[in-house]
Each structure stands twice: as C-alpha cells, then as structure tokens.
C-alpha positions in Angstrom: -13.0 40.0 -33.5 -15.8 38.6 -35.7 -16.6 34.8 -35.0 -16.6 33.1 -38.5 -18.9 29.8 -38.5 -18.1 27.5 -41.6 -21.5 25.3 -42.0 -20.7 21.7 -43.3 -24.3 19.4 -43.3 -21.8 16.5 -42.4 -18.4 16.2 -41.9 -16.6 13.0 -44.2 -13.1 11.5 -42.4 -11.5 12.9 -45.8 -12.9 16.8 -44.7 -11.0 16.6 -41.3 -7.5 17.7 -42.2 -9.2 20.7 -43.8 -11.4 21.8 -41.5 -8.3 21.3 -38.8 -6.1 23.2 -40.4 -8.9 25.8 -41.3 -9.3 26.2 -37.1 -5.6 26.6 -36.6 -5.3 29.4 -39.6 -8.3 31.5 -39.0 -9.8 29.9 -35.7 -13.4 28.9 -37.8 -16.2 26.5 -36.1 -17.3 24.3 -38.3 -21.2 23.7 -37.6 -22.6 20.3 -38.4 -24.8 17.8 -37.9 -25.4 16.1 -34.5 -26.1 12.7 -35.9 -25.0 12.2 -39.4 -27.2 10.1 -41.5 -26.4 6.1 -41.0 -25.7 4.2 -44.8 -24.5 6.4 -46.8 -21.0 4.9 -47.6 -19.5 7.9 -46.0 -17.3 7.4 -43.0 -18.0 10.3 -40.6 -15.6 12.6 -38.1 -15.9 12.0 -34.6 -15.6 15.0 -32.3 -12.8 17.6 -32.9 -11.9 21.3 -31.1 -13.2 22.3 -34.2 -16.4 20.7 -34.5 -20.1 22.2 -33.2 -22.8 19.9 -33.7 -26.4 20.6 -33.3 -29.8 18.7 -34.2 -30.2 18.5 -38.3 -33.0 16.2 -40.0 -32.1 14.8 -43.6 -34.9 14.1 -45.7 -35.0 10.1 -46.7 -31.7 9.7 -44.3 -29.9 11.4 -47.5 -27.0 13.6 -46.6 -27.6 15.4 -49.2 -30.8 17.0 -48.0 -30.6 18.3 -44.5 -34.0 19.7 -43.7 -34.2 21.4 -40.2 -31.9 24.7 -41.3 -33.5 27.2 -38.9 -32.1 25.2 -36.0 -28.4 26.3 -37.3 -29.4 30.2 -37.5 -30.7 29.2 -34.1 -27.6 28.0 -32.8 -25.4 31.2 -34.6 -24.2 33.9 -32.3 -25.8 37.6 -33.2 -22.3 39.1 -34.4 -21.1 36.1 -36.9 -20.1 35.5 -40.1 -21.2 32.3 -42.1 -19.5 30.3 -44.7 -21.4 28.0 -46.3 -21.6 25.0 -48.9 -23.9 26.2 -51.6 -26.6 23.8 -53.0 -29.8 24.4 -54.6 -31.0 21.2 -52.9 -31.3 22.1 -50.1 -32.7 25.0 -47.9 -29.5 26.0 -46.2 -29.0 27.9 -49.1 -32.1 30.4 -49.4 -32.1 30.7 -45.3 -28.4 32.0 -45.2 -29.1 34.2 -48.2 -32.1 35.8 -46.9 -30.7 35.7 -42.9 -27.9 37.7 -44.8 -30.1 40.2 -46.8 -32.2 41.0 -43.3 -28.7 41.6 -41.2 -29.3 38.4 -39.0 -26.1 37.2 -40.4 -23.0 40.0 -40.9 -21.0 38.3 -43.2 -21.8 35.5 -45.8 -19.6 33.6 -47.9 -20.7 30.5 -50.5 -18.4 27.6 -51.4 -19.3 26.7 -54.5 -18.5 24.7 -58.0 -19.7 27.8 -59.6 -22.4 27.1 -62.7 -24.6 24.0 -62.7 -23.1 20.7 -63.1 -26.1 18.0 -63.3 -28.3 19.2 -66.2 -27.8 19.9 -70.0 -26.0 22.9 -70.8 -28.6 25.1 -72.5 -31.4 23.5 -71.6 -34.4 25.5 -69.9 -33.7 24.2 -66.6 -29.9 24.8 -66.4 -30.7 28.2 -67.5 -32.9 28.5 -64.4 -30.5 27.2 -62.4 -27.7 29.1 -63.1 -30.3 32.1 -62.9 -31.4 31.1 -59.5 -27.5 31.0 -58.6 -26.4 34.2 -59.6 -29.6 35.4 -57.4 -28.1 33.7 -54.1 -24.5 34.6 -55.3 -25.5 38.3 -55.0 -26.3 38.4 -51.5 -23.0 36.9 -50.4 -20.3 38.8 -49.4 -18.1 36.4 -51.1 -18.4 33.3 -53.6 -15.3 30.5 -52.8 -15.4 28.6 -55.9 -13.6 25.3 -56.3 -11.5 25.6 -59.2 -10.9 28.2 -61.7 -13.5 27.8 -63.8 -16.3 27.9 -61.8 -14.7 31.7 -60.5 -14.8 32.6 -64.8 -18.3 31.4 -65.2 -19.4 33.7 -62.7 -17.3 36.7 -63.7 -18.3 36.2 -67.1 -22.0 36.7 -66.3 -21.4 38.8 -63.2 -18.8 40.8 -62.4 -20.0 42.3 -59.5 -20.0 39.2 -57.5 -16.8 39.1 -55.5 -15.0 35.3 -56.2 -11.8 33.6 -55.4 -11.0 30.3 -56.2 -10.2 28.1 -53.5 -9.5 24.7 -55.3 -10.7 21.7 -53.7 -8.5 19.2 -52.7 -7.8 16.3 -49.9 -4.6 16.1 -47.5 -2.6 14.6 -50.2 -0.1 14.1 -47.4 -2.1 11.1 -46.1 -2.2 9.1 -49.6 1.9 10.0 -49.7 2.4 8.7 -46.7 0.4 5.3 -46.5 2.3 4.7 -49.9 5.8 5.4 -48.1 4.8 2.9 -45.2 3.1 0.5 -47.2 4.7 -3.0 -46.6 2.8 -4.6 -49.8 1.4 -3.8 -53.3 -1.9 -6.1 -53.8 -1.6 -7.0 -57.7 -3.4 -9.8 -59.1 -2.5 -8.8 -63.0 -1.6 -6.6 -65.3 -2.8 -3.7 -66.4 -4.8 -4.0 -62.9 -8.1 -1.5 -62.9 -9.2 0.4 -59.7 -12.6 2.0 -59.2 -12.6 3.3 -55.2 -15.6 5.3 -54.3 -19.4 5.3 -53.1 -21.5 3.2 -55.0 -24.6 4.9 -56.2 -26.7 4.6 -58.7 -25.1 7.9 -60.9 -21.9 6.3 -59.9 -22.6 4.2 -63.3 -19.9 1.3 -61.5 -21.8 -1.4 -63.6 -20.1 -0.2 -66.6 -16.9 -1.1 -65.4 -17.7 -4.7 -65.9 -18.5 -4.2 -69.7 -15.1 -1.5 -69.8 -13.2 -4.4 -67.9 -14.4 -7.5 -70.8 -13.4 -5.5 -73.4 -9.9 -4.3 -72.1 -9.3 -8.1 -71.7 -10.3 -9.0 -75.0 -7.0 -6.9 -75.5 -4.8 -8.0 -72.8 -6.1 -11.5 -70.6 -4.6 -11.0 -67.1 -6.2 -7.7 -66.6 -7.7 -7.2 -63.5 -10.5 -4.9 -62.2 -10.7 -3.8 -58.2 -13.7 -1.9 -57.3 -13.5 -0.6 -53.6 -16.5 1.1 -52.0 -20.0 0.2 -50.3 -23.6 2.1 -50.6 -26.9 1.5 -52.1 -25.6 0.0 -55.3 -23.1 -2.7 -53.9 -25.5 -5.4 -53.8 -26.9 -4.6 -57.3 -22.9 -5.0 -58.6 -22.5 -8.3 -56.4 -25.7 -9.5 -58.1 -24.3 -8.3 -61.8 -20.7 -9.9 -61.1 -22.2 -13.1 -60.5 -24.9 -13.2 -63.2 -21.7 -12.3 -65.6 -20.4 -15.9 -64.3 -18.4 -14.1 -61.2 -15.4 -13.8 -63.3 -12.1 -14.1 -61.0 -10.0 -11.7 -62.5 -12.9 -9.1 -60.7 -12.3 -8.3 -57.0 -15.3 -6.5 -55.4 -14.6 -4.8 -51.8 -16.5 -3.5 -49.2 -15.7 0.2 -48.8 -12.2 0.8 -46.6 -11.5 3.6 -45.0 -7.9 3.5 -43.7 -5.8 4.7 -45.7 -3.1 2.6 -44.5 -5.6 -0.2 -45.8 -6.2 1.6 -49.1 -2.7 1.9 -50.4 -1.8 -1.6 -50.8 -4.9 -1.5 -53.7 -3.6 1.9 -55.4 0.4 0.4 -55.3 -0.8 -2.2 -57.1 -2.5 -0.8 -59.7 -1.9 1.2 -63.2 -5.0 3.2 -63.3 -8.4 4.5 -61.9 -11.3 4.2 -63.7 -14.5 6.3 -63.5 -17.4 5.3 -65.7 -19.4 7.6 -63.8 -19.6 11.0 -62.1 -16.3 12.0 -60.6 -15.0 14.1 -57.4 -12.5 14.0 -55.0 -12.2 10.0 -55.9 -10.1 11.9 -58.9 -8.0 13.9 -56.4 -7.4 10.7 -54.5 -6.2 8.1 -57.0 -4.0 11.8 -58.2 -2.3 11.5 -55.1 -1.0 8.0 -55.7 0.5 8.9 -58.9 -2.0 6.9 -60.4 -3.7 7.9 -64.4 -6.9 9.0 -64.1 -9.4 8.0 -67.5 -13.0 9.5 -67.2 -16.3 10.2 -69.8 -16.0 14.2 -70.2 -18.5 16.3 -69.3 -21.4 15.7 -72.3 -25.2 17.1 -72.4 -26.3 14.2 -71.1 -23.4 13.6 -68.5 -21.5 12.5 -66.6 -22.1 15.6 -64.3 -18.9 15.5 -62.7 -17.8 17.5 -59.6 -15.3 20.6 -60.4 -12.2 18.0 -59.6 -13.1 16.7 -63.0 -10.5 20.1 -64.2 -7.5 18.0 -62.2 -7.9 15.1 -65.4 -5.8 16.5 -67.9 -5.5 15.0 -71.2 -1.6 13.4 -71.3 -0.7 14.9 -67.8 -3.0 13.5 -65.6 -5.3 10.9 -67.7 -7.3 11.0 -70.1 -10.6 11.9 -70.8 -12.9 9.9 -73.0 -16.5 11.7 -75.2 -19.5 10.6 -73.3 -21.1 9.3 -76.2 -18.1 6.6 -76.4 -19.6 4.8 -73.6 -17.8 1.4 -72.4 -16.3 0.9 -76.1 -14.8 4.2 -75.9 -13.0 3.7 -72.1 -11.7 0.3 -73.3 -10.2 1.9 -76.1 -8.8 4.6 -74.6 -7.3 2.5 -71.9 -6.0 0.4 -74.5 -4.4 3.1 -76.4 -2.3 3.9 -72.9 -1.1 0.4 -72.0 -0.4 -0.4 -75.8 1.8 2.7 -75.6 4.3 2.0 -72.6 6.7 4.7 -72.8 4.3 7.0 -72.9 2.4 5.9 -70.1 5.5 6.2 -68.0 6.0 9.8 -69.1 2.4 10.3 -67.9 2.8 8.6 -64.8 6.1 10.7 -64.7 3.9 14.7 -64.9 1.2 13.6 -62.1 3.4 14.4 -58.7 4.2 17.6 -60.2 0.7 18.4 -60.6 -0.3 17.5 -57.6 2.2 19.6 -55.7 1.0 22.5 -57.8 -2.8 22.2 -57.1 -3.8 19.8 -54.8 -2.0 20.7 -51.6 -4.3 21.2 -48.6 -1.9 23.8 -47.6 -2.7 25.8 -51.1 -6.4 25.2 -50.1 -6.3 26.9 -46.6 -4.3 30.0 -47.9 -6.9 30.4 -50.6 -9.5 30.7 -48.1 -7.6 33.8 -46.4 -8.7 35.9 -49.1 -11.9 34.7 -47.9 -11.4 35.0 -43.8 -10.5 38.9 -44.8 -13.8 39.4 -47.0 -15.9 37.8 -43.0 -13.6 39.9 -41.2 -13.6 43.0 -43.3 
C-alpha cells in the first residue's frame, strides 16, 4: 500500500487531535518541522507516533514562511503520496506541484480555503492570485477545501479540478470537556467581553479597547478579557495604560490549557473579533459562546474560511466592515439589549456545532481524500 505523507510546516497543540486521529484512520505521517520557530504565540506539539520531523528554515523566524522545501522532497520515500497545506507564500507549494507534474511525487492533494482571502475582491492582484491558484490546483490529484464555499469557488471556475470539502474544525471535545470539569467561572461583570487569540498586528486587538468604551457607555460593569501573547501584546499593554489602565480591562498572557481557558469562556457572554478570524471562531463555538465579527469587506477583514461557522442569529452576528468600532458596539448592544433573544441564540450554537465542527466529521471528510492517494 501507498505511504500517504500529510506535510504540516508546524504542528499547533490545537492540530494534534487531528493529525492523531488522521494516523489511526488512514495510518498518514505528518512531516514537519524539526525546530519550530520560537515567539510566535503558538504553542507547539511535542513528539507523537505520528509525527516526522526534519530540518526546515523559516524566513524572519515566521512560521508562515518555511524556506528550505527541497529538504521535505528529500526526506519523501520514491512511492508516496503528499498532502499538503496550500499557500502562495510559500515555496512548498510550487515544489510539490511541479515534484507532482515530473512523477517524483505519485499522488498530490492540497488543503485549501479555496479562492484568495487577503486582497480586494476584483482587484488586479486577487485576480492573479486566484489565477495562479487554479494553476497549482490543476496538478493535484485532489483539492481538500475547508468549507463549502471554497469547494463552489473552484467548481465554479473549474470544474475539472476534483474537490471535497473537508471543513476545518478543532476537537470540540476538549472545550466540552474543560467546561464539564471546570470548578469556577471567572466573571468580573456583565456583559463580560472575551477576545482569546494571537496578537498580531492584522489581529486589529486595539480596537477592542474603543468597541469596549463604547459598549460601556451603554451598560457600566461591562468587562473586556483579552487572552493571548505575540508581537502585538506589548503594544496593547502600552495602549491600555495610556487609555488610563481602566480596571474593568483584564489583559492575559496567552494560556494554553484548556482546563485553564474555560474558567475565562464560562464566564463570559461573548467573543469578540475586531480583526481577522479562524479557528479562534470555532473555539469560542465550542463553549456555546456568540460570536460578533466585521464581515468580509474589500478592504477586510480577510478572515480565514471558519469565518462561514458566524451565522447571523445562530451563531453571532456579523457586523459591515465599514462600521468599524461604532458598528461592533452597536451590534453588541443590540444583543444584550434584547435578552430573550440572546438566549435563543445561545440556545442554536451546540446544535451547530454538533453538525459541523466535529473532529470526527473532519477525518471522515478526508476519506474521500485517502481514496483519491490511494486510487
């Protein structure tokens, strides 16, 4: 039988029950890098059955970029099949396309969002991109997009490319249980905010603190919790305390336990994302939490494909872009000043969840896939 290689540039802790249930199903390798880049606000997996890791260099120490690519072809058995996360950033991509058009790799598949997500719809360069895609889609044996829109964008424009949507999701089961076992809900006020995630710069986390003023305008023992460490947390520290370091605002270094998280999302009526959003959304889902986020706009946010899972009145609610802070207020306003119907929203989430953001729903997805590398 075919080996079947699944190439992942680093492994996250929230990746693990994925990839380990990926190696009991279908008995894939998951190939990754040695040393994982130190910083990044990302907590890394430690050595798993699972796991082969090999020398990668990352360009600026950004996980983002891994550079050394050949060394992973290197590392490949003759007779293998690849799956692969796509990205135009970095050269993974265009090695395992053209290692698959020359027959040094015998099976390809991408896992993918689909169409591009960080430029202006329409504009020159997301045509290019999307262009450029559609290229590199063509010489996979497969395309494993994330939710079902990415999988109609690229029948839409090619029908020829085979695709299956996988979904994209994280073992719910952990959130589920922390909450069961937790001994405490830390609320300070009410409604109490919660923004847990990497802080980077697209993250846009200082507009919490302008969302935040002007939801307490409108009710005075709000709180706001913002969880998570990277290159912006000093640059919100420095913000919070120019603003006057207002108490009713509790900044956190990032936390990784989940048995350390739940206490945060027990004790609070909503997640906030003022910013780009991804598996944060899936997260905060999983709690039975309301998610409220800027919809997609020409000019952003550029949300990952989870951004499908925040359904207006079921799940959240999503705000226009061009709203900005005033707009998020408001529509987190709108919710608390309607209780009965923010219980009735609260009420819809764990049936969504159950639908489409099991892990288990995610790893039989990918057998349509495992037959396409075995086939």
């Amino acid at each position: 039988m075919r080996e079947v290689y699944f190439f992942q540039k680093v492994v996250p802790h929230y990746r693990e029950p994925l990839f380990r249930r990926l190696h009991q199903e279908y008995g894939w390798t998951v190939i990754t890098a040695a040393e994982p880049p130190a910083g990044s606000g990302l907590s890394f997996v430690g050595d798993q059955p699972y796991l082969k890791r090999i020398p990668i260099d990352f360009f600026c120490n950004d996980p983002r970029y891994p550079t050394d690519i050949l060394s992973v072809l290197k590392a490949l058995p003759r007779d293998v099949a690849l799956i692969s996360e796509f990205s135009l950033y970095f050269p993974a991509t265009y090695v395992f396309a053209l290692a698959r058009h020359v027959g040094r790799l015998n099976r390809l598949a991408f896992h993918t969002h689909g169409p591009n997500l960080a430029r202006k719809p329409g504009s020159v360069l997301a045509c290019l991109s999307d262009n450029v895609r559609l290229r590199l889609f063509k010489e996979a044996d497969v395309v494993a997009t994330y939710t079902e829109a990415g999988k109609n964008w690229i029948s839409s424009v090619d029908p020829s490319i085979p695709t299956v949507t996988i979904e994209n999701t994280i073992d719910i089961a952990g959130p589920r249980n922390a909450a069961a076992n937790a001994q405490n809900a830390y609320r300070f006020g009410w409604p109490q905010m919660l923004f847990c995630g990497r802080l980077t710069k697209e993250r846009n986390a200082l507009l919490l603190f302008d969302v935040f003023a002007k939801v307490a305008e409108r009710y005075p023992d709000a709180r706001l919790v913002v969880i998570g460490g990277g290159e912006e947390a000093n640059s919100l520290q420095q913000e919070w305390r120019n603003r006057g370091g207002d108490g009713r605002i509790s900044l956190l270094e990032g936390i990784y336990e989940e048995n350390l998280l739940a206490p945060w999302f027990l004790g609070s009526d909503i997640f906030v994302l003022p910013g780009p959003g991804g598996l944060s959304i899936n997260h905060a889902l999983a709690y039975g939490i309301p998610v409220v986020a800027f919809e997609s706009g020409p000019r952003g946010a550029f949300h990952g494909p989870e951004i499908a899972y925040v359904v207006d009145n079921e799940t959240g609610r999503l705000v226009a872009s061009e709203s900005g802070a005033s707009g998020m207020a408001s529509a987190i306003v709108e919710l608390f000043d309607d209780q009965p119907g923010f219980e009735r929203l609260k009420q819809r989430i764990p049936s969504f969840v159950n639908e489409k953001l099991q892990i288990e729903t995610m790893v039989q997805n990918f057998r349509a896939v495992n037959e396409v590398l075995h086939s």
